[in-house]
ZAMARGU-4260 file (C-alpha; in steps of 0.2 Angstrom, whole numbers, plus 5000, padded with zeros to 4 digits):
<rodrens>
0) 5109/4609/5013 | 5102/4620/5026 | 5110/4638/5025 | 5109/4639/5046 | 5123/4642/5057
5) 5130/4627/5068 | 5121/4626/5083 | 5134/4620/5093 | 5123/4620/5110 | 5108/4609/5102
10) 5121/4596/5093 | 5129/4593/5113 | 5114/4591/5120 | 5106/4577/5108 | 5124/4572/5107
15) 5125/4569/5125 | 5108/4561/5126 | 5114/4548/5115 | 5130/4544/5127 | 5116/4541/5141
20) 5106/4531/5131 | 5118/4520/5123 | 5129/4518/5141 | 5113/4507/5146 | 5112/4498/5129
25) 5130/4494/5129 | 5130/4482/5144 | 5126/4466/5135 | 5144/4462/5127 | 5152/4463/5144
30) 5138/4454/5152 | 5139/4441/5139 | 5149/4428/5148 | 5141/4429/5163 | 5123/4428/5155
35) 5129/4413/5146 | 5137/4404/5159 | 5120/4409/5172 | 5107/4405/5159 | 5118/4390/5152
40) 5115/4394/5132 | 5125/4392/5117 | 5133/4407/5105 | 5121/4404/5093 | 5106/4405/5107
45) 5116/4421/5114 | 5115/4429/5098 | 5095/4430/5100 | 5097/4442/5116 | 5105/4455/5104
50) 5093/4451/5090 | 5080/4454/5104 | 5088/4470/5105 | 5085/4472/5085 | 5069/4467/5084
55) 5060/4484/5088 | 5069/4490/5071 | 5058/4480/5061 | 5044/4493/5064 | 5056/4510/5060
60) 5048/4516/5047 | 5030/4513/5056 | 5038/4524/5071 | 5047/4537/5059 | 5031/4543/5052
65) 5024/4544/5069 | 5038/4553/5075 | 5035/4566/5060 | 5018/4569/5066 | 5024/4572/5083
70) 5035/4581/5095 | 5052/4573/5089 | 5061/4581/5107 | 5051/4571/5118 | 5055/4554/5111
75) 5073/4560/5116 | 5069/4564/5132 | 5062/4547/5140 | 5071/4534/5131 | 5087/4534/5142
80) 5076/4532/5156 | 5069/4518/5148 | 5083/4511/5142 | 5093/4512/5161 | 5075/4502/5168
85) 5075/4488/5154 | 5093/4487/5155 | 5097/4488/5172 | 5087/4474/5178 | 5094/4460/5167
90) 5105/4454/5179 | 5090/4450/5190 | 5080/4440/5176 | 5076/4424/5182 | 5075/4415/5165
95) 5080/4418/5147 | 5063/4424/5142 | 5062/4437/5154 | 5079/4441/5149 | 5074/4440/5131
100) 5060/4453/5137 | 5070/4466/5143 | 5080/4466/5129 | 5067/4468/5118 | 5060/4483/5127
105) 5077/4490/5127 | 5076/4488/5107 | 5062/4497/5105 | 5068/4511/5116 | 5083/4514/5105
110) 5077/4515/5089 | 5063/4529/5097 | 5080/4536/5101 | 5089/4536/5087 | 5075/4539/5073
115) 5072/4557/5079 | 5087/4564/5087 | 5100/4561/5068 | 5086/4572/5062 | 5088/4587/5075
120) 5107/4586/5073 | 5104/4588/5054 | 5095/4605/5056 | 5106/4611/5071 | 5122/4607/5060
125) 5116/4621/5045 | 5130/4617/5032 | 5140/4607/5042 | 5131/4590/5043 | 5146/4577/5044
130) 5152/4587/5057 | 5135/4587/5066 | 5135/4567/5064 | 5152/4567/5070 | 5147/4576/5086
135) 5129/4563/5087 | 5141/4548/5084 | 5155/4552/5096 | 5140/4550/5109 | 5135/4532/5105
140) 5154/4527/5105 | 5159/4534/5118 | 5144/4527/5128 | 5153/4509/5121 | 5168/4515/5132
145) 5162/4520/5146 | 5147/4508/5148 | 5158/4492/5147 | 5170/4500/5161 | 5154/4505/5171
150) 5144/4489/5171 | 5162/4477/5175 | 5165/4487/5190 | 5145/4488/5195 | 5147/4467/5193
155) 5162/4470/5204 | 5155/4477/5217 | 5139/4471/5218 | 5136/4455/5208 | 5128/4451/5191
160) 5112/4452/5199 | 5117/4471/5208 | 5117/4481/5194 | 5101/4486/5194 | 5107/4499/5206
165) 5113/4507/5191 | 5095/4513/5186 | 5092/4529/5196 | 5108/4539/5183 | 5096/4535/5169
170) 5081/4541/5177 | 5090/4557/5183 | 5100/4560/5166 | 5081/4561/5157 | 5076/4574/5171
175) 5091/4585/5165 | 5086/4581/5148 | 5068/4587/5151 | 5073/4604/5160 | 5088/4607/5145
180) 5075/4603/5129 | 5059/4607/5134 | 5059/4625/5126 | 5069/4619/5112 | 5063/4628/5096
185) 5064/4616/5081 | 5065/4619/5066 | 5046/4614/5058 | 5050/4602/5046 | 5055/4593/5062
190) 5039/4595/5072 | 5027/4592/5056 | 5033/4585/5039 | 5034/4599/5026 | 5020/4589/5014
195) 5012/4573/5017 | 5023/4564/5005 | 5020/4547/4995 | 5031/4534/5004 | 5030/4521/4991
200) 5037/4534/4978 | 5052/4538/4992 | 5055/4521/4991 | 5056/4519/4974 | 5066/4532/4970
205) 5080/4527/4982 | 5079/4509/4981 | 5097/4507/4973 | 5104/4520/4987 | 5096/4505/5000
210) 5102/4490/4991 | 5119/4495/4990 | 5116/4502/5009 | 5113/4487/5016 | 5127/4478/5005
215) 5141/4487/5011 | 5133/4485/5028 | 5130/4466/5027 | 5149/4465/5025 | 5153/4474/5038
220) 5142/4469/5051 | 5150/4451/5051 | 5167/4459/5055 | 5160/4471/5070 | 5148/4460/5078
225) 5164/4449/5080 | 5175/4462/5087 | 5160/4471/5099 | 5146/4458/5106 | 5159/4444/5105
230) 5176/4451/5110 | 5175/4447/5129 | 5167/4430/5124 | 5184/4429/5111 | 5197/4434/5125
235) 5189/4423/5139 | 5190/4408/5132 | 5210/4412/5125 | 5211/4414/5146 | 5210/4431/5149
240) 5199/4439/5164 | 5182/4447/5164 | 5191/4464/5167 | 5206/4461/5153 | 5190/4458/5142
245) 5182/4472/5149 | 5195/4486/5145 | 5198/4478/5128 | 5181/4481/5122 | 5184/4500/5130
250) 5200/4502/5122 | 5191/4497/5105 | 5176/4506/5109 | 5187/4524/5114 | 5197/4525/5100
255) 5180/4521/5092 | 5174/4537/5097 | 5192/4546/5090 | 5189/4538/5071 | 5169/4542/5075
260) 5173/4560/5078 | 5188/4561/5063 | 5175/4553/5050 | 5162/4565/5048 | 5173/4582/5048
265) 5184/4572/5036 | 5170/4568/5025 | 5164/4585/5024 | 5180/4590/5014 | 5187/4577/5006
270) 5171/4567/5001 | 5157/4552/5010 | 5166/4542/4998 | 5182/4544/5000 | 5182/4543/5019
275) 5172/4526/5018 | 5183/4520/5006 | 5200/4525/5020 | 5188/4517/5034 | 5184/4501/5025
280) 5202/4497/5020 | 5209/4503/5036 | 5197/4491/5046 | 5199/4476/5035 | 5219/4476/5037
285) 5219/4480/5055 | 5206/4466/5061 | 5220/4454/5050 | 5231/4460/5061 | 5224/4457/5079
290) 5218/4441/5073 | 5236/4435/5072 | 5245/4445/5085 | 5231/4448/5098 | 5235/4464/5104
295) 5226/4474/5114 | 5234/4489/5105 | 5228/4484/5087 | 5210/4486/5096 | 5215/4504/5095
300) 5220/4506/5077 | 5202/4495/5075 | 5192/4506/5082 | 5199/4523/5073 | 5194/4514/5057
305) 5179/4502/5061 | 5168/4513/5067 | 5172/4529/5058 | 5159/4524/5044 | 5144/4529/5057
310) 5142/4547/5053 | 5147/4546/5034 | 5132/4535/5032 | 5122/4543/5041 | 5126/4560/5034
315) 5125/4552/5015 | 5105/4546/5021 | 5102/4565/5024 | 5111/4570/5008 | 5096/4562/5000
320) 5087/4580/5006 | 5070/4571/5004 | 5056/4581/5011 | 5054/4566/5025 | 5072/4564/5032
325) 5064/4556/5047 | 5057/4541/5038 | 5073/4541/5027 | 5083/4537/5043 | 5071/4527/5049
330) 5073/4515/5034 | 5089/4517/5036 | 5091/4512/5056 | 5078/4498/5048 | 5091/4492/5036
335) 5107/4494/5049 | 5099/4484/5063 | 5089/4471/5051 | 5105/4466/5042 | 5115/4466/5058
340) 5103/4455/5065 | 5104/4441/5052 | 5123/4442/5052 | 5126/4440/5073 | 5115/4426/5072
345) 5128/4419/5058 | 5141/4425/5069 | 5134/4416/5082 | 5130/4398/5072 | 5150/4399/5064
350) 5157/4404/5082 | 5147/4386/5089 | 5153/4377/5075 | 5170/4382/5070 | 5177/4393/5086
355) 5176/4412/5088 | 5195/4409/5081 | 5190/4403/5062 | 5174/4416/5062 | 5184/4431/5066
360) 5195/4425/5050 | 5179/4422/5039 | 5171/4439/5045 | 5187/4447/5039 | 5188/4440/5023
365) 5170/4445/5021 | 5173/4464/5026 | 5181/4464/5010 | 5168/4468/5001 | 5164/4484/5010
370) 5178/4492/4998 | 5167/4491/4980 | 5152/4494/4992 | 5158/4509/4996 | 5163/4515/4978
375) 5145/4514/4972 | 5134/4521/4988 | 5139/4540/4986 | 5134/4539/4968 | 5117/4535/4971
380) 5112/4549/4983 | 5105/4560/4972 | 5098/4550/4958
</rodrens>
């Protein structure tokens, strides 16, 4: 680990770009139903818009060793300004394949975000990295809250087709960005890499670290695809309004940001594996729970454990202290969104098929299996 003091100021400000950014992505769940009903498509058909959104990460490791070649900072700086154009005109696409467009470029906006900026937290954080990732994560999650909230009043006010006039905050939120970062001194293993490096070598080197990375992932994503992209889907159809739904995915996504923010500080004393191990269970039982009561307070106790493994696995791919942590991430977000892809689409065929009620019970079941997952993906960090 780097030897550097925490950099407080630089972790905020990435941090805080990743809240602006991710405000913009998270307008799809809440919009879901109302893109579904205007467009007339299935579940399964739905799941493609957020697949749209994934596609981009297909090509992470192609734009992580670009972005090692380049200013890392910049790619920071534009994408929320991107991402607030491309997702603040789906309510005004005229077909699915424009709305299918948009998403896309959305996608590819995000993973220019989020390649870079895990990479600028790690050198800002010195010896503290889960608390770095902590800080970086609480960002995205609390975007998850306050975008859903955002988005169903913008809908409110001015129609499905008005919240474009949401746009101009993300255009203004990169200008702030550009006057805060544009003297930023990185570090220079950030701006260039240290060596070239042999990519097929990394990859062979860490290939178990990936495979069980992506298993513990592919059961989890089952179990928070259902409780993110189709919880107001889920409530709606069991009667409840647009707005309940809408709160219910920000009461989720706040207590998100609390388990988020717990997680990486947590993990820094008392182990990755450890604190995956709490988060797994602790999901797991609590999804089993809302599934038979329902309660909008269980959402709460879900969100302190479902998301508290973001920065753990995160931090545990910059544990790997490669000499290319930018690729290692981006083969990481690869990963993340590949097999979250693939499962939402399941998510999507099962909720057609059987009813969102039986697939959340399936997905649980499955999460399961994030438990020995999480046993065995610390021990191949360093190997």
């Amino acid at each position: 680990m780097s030897n550097k003091k925490f950099n407080k100021s630089t972790v905020i400000t990435v941090s805080s770009a990743h809240l602006i950014n991710d405000i913009y992505s998270s307008f799809l769940a809440p919009l879901l139903p109302l893109l579904i009903e205007k467009h007339g498509i299935s579940l399964s058909v739905s799941a493609f818009l957020d697949i749209a959104r994934r596609i981009p990460a297909l090509f992470n490791p192609f734009f992580g060793l670009i972005i090692e070649k380049t200013g890392a900072k910049y790619f920071v700086i534009l994408t929320p300004a991107i991402t607030a154009i491309s997702m603040g005109l789906i309510g005004l696409a005229p077909s699915y394949t424009v709305l299918f467009i948009l998403l896309f470029v959305s996608g590819i906006s995000a993973a220019l975000f989020h390649i870079p900026s895990p990479v600028i937290i790690k050198e800002a954080s010195g010896n503290k990295i889960g608390a770095g990732m902590s800080y970086f994560m609480v960002g995205g999650e609390l975007a998850r809250t306050v975008g859903p909230l955002l988005v169903t009043a913008a809908v409110s006010l001015w129609g499905l087709e008005g919240i474009y006039k949401l746009i101009p905050l993300g255009l203004v939120a990169s200008f702030i960005l550009y006057l805060k970062l544009k003297n930023l001194d990185l570090h220079q293993s950030i701006k260039k890499p240290k060596e070239k490096g042999d990519t097929k070598k990394l990859l062979r080197k860490y290939r178990r670290f990936f495979t069980v990375l992506a298993t513990y992932l592919l059961f989890q994503s089952g179990m928070k695809s259902a409780l993110t992209l189709y919880l107001p889907v889920y409530l709606i159809n069991q009667g409840e309004s647009l707005w309940y739904a809408g709160i219910s995915l920000a009461v989720l996504q706040f207590f998100g940001v609390i388990g988020t923010f717990l997680a990486g500080h947590f993990s820094d004393k008392i182990g990755r594996k450890n604190t995956l191990i709490i988060a797994s269970i602790g999901s797991t039982v609590t999804m089993a729970v809302f599934i038979q009561l329902g309660s909008i307070y269980i959402l709460a106790f879900i969100g302190l454990f479902l998301f508290a493994s973001g920065p753990v696995l995160m931090a545990s791919v910059q544990d790997t202290q490669t000499h290319m942590p930018t690729f290692m991430n981006s083969m990481y977000m690869s990963i993340n969104f590949g097999v979250s892809s693939l499962i939402v689409f399941g998510v999507g065929i099962l909720g057609d098929g059987f009813g969102l009620e039986a697939t959340y019970i399936v997905c649980n079941v499955l999460a399961i299996g994030c438990i020995p997952a999480a046993f065995l993906l610390t021990k191949q960090i360093r190997t």
